[in-house]
C-alpha positions in Angstrom: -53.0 107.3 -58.3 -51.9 108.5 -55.1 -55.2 108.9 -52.3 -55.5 112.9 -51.2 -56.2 111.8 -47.6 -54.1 109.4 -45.8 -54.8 108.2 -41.9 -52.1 108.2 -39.5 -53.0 106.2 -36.0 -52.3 108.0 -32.6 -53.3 107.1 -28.8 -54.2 108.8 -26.1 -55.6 107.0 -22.9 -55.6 103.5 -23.9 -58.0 104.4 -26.9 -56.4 104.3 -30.0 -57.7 107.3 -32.7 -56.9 108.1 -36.1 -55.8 111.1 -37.2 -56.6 111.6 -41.2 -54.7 114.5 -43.4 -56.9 116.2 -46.0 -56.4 118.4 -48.5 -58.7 121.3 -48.9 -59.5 120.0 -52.4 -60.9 117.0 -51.4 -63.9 118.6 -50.0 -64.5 120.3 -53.7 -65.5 116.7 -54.9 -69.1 115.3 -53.1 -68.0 111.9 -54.2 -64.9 112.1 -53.0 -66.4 113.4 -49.8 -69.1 110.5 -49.2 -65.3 108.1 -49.7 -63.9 110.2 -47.2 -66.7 110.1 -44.5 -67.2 106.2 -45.3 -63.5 105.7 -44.4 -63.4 107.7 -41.2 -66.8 105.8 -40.2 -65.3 102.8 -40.8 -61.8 103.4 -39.1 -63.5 104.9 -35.6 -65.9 101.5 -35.8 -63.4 99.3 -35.9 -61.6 101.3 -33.0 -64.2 101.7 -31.1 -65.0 98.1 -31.3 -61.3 96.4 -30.7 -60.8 94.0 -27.7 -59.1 96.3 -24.8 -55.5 95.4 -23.6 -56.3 96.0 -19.9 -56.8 92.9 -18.3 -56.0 94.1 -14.8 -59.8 95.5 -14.2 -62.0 92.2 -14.7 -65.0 94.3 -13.1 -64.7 95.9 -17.0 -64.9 93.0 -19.1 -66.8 92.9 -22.3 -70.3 92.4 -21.0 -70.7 90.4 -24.5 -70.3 87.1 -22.8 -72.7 84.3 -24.3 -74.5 82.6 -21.3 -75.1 79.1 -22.3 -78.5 77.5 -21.3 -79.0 74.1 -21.4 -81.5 72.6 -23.5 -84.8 71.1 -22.2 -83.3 67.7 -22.4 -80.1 68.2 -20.7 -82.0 70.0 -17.6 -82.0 67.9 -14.9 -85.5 66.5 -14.1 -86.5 63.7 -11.2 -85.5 61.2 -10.8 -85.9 58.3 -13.0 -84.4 54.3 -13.3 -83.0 53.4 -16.3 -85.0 50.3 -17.4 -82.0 49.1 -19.6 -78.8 49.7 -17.0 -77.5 47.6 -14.4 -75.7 48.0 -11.4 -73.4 46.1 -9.1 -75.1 45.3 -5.5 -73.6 47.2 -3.0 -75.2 47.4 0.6 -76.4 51.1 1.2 -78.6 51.5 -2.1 -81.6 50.4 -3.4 -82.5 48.2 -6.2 -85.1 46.7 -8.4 -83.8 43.0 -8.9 -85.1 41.6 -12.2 -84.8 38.2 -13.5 -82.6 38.7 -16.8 -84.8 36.5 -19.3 -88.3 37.5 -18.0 -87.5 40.8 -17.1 -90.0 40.6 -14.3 -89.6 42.2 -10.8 -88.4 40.3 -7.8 -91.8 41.3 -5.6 -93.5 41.0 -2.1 -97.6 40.7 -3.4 -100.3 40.2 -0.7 -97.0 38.9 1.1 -95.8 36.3 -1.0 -92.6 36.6 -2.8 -93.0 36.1 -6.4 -91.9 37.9 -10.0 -94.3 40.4 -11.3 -94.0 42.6 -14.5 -93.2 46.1 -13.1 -96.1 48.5 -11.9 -98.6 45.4 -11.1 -100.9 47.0 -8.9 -100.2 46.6 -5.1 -96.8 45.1 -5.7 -94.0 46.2 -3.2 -90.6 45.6 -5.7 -87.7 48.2 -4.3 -85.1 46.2 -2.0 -82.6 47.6 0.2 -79.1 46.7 0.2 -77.1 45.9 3.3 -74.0 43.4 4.4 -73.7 41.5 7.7 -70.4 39.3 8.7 -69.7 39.6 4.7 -73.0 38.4 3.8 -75.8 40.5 2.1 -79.2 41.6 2.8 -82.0 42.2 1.0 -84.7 44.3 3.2 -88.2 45.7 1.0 -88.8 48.9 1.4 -92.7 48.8 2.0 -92.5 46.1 4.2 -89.7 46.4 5.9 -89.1 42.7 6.3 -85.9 40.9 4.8 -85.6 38.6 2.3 -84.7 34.5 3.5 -86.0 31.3 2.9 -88.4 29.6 4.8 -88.3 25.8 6.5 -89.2 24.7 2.5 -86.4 26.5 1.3 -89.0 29.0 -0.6 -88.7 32.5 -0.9 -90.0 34.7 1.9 -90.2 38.4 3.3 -91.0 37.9 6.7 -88.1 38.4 8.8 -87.7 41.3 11.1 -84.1 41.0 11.2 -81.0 40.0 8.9 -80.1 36.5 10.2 -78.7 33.7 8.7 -81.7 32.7 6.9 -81.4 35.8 4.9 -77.6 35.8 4.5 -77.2 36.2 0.2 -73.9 35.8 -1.8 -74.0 37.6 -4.9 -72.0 35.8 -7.7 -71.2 37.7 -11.0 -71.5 35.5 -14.4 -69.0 35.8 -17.3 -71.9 36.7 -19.7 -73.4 39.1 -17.5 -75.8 39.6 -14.4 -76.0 37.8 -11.1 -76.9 35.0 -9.4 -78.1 35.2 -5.9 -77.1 32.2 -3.7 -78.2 31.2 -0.2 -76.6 29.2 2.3 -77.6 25.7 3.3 -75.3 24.1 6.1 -72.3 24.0 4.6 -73.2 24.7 0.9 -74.8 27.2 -1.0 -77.5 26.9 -3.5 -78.5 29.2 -5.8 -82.2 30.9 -5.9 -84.2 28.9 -8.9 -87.8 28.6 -9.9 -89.5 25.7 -8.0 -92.7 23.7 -9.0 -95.0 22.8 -6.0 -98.2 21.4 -6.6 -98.6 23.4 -10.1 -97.9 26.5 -8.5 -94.7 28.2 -9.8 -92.5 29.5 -6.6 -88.9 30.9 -6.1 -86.6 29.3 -3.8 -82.7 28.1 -3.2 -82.5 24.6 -4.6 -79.5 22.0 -4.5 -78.0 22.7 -8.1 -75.1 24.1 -10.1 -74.1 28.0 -9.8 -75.0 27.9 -13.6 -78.4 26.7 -13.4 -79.6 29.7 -10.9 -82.3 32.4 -12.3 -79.7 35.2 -13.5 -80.4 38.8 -12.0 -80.1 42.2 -13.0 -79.6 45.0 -10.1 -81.6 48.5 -11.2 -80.3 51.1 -9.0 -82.7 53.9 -7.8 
């Protein structure tokens, strides 16, 4: 059966209206009536509510826009060192050096150099990075003295300057991490634990590249 009413669309300033054709019997009928009014609600909604074609006023944009706030853990908080990441030495940062299988902290203590687990009390353990002639540096942050060797060849932080007692070449390992090597005349030996008089030390020894402590650079 053929409707009574029937909508025909118009516009008229950009706003688009419907124009619906009734027959005077069609108000005779309530149910018919309650249709009617449902349809015309319906039809000036969905007008009413269609995207606009203007898109040469942006100042008028739907104002509908979903702001999206990050969550708590994407929110950037401070700073913090990623215990399991490390990063290439490069002179202008600073570093946590940790020895790969101990996972201790190369660390100036009561000012002796010697590995520590991280936070020991009264440990100074963040070392800055810098490059002289091509050589590294290693200078601790608390102190402010550079890391070098001492006539015994053992690891010390006494230097107020970045000579050639604390010249490093950093060598990169096919399985990972670094070894730190020092110079000695002609050669260079790489930084090893050393055994004097029962007391465990760090120091450059004469010995293959392979057989140096492996290191890991945090970055902070």
């Amino acid at each position: 059966m053929q409707s009574p009413y029937r909508f025909t669309p118009t516009s008229h300033s950009q706003s688009q209206f419907a124009v619906i054709h009734l027959p005077f019997s069609a108000f005779q009928s309530s149910t018919l009536f309650s249709n009617v009014y449902s349809s015309i609600s319906h039809s000036i909604n969905r007008t009413m509510h269609s995207p606009s074609r203007d898109t040469t006023d942006t100042a008028t944009a739907s104002d509908d826009t979903t702001v999206y706030t990050p969550p708590e853990t994407e929110k950037e908080g401070p700073p913090a060192y990623n215990q399991d990441a490390s990063s290439v030495p490069q002179p202008g940062k600073t570093f946590l050096i940790r020895e790969r299988e101990s996972g201790q902290l190369l660390t100036l203590l009561d000012g002796v150099v010697r590995l520590h687990p991280a936070g020991t009390p009264g440990s100074a353990f963040h070392w800055s990075c810098h490059e002289r002639n091509g050589w590294m540096g290693f200078k601790n942050v608390a102190a402010g003295r550079w890391l070098g060797f001492d006539p015994s060849n053992t690891l010390q932080a006494t230097a107020t300057a970045h000579q050639g007692w604390e010249d490093f070449c950093v060598r990169f390992m096919p399985d990972g991490g670094y070894v730190l090597l020092m110079t000695h005349w002609s050669q260079l030996w790489p930084v090893k634990r050393k055994n004097e008089n029962g007391v465990q030390k760090l120091g450059k020894a004469e010995a293959p590249v392979k057989h140096g402590l492996v290191w890991e650079f945090v970055a902070v």
